[in-house]
N, C-alpha and C positions, 0 to 999 in steps of 0.2 A: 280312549278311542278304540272302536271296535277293528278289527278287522277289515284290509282294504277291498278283500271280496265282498260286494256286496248283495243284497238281499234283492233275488228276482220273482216275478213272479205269487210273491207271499212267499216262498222259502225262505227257509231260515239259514242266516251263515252257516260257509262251509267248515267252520271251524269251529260253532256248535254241532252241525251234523256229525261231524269227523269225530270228534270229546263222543259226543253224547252214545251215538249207532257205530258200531264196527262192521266197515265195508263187506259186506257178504260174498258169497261165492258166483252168486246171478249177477251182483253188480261187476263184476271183476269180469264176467264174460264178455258184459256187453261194453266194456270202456276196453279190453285188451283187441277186440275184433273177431270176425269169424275164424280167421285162420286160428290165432290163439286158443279161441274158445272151443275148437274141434278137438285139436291135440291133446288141451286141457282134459273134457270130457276121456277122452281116450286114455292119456294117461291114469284117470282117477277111477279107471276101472279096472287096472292094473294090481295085480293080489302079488305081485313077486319083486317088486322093488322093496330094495332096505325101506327098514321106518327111520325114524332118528329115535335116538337113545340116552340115557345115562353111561351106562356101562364105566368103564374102570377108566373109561377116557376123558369123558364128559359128555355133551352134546354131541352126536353122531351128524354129519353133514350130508350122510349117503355119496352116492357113487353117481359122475354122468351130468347129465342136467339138471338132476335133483339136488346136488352139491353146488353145483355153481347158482341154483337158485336162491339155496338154502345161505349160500354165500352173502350173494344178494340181499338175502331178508335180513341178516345178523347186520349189514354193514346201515340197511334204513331202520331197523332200529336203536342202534348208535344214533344216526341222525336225528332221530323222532323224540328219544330218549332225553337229545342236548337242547334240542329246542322246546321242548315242556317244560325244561327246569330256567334257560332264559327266560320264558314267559313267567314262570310263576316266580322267578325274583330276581327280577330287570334290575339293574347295574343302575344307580341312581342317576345318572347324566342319560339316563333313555329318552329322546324326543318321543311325540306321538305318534311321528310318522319313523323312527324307527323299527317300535315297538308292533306299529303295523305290518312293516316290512317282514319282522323277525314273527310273525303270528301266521303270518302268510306261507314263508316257510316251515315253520311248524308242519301247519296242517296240510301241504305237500307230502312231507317224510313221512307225517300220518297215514296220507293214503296211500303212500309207495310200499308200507308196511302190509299194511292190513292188506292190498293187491297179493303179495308173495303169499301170506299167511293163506289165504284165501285159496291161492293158486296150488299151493303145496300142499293144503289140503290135510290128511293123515302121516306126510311127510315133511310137514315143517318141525323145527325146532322148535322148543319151548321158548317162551320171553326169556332174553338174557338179562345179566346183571352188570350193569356198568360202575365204572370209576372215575370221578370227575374232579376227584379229590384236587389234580394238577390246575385246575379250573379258577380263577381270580371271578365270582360273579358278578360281584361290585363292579369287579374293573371294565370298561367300553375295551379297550385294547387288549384282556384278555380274552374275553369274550368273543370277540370280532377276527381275532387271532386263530382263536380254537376252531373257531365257524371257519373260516379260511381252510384251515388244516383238513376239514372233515369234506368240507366240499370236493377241493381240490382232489382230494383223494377218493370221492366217491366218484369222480367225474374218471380218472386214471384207471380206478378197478373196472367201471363200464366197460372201455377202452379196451379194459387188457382180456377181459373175459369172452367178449365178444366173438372172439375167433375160435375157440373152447366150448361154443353151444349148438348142439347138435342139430336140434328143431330149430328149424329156420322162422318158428313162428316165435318162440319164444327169443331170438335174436333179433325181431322188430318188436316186442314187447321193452324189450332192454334198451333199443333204439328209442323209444318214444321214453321212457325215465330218464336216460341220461342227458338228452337235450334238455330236461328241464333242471337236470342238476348244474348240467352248464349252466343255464340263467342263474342261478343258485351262485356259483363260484363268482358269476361274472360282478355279481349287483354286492355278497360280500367282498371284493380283490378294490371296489370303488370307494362302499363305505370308509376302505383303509387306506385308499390313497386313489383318490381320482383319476382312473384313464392306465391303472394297473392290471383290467379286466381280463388281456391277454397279452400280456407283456411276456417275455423269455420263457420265463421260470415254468409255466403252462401251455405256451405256445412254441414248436419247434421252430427250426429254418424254414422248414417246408408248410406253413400253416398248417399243422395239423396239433392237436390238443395231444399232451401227452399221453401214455400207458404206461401200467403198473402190472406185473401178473397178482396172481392172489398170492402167491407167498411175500411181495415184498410189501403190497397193501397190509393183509393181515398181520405182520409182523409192524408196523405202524400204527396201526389200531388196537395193539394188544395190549399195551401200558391201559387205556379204557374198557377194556373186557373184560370183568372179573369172574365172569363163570367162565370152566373149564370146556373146551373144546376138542371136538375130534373131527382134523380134515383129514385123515389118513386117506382117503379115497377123492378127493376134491380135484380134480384135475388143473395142473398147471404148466409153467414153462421156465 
């Protein structure tokens, strides 16, 4: 079963277009909005900001909104990274319409990727190298577990970073991601138990979805990280 985005127009799924063409820097203008797309240009004309690097550290984050972005992009391709390898060796108890489901966010984390990469431009980070080794693929309940994990915590780093980004254009850029990585939490928190969407653990007293700053997300996410990192300059709380 294909993919439950369907095919309009004669186009062809988003999740052949996503695999096949890597979202370009024009597309990312016109899907982030004008305000974005102004800053963006303006930034990318910028000769004096850090690049990212090797160096003795690893991967360089840079400093400002290019680190919290760069943050960003490292944490959807984690995402992007775990949902390629579900699809390409789904847990034998996969229904069709799971399998949809899990194809469908794939190709989300796809483009939330390829957006940052797009966006950063000369200052993004290199593809990293993940660990998944912790991972049961066979298993629905590992699987579904891990997805949980990654969600939940992509939805928290949003959250916590938010308050930390300077351009206000690239803080409704971040606002339109993490509403859909909520859907993301919400649709895995069900597959694993019905009506657990926003239960406690995600949802405070005061309905508001939790926060994570970037040192306790990245510390969370770093048992999956296998490339070496450098946030010395990442700003946090």
């Amino acid at each position: 079963m294909e993919s439950s985005i369907k095919k309009t127009d004669g186009q062809p799924l988003l999740s052949d277009r996503l695999t096949e063409t890597p979202v370009r820097r024009r597309q990312f203008l016109q899907y982030a909005g004008a305000g974005a797309a102004a800053a963006l240009v303006a930034w990318g004309c910028k000769k004096d900001n850090p690049g990212p690097d090797m160096g003795g550290k690893g991967f360089y984050f840079g400093s400002g909104d290019i680190a919290i972005l760069n943050y960003a992009y490292a944490l959807e391709q984690l995402e992007a990274a775990f949902y390629t390898e579900v699809i390409s060796n789904p847990y034998g108890s996969i229904s069709d319409w799971e399998r949809a489901l899990m194809m469908d966010i794939r190709d989300h984390e796809i483009a939330h990727r390829e957006f940052f990469k797009a966006a950063l431009g000369q200052h993004a980070i290199d593809s990293l190298a993940f660990d998944f080794s912790a991972v049961d693929f066979s298993s629905r309940g590992s699987v579904l577990a891990t997805a949980r994990t990654f969600e939940d915590l992509g939805v928290s780093a949003y959250n916590g970073a938010g308050w930390l980004i300077q351009d206000v254009n690239y803080l409704a850029l971040a606002g339109k991601i993490v509403s859909v990585e909520a859907r993301h939490a919400a649709l895995v928190r069900d597959l694993i138990d019905n009506g657990s969407f926003a239960n406690d653990e995600v949802v405070d007293a005061n309905g508001l979805d939790l926060s994570n700053s970037p040192t306790v997300v990245l510390e969370a996410a770093g048992p999956f990280i296998k490339s070496k990192i450098d946030v010395t300059d990442l700003p946090t709380y």
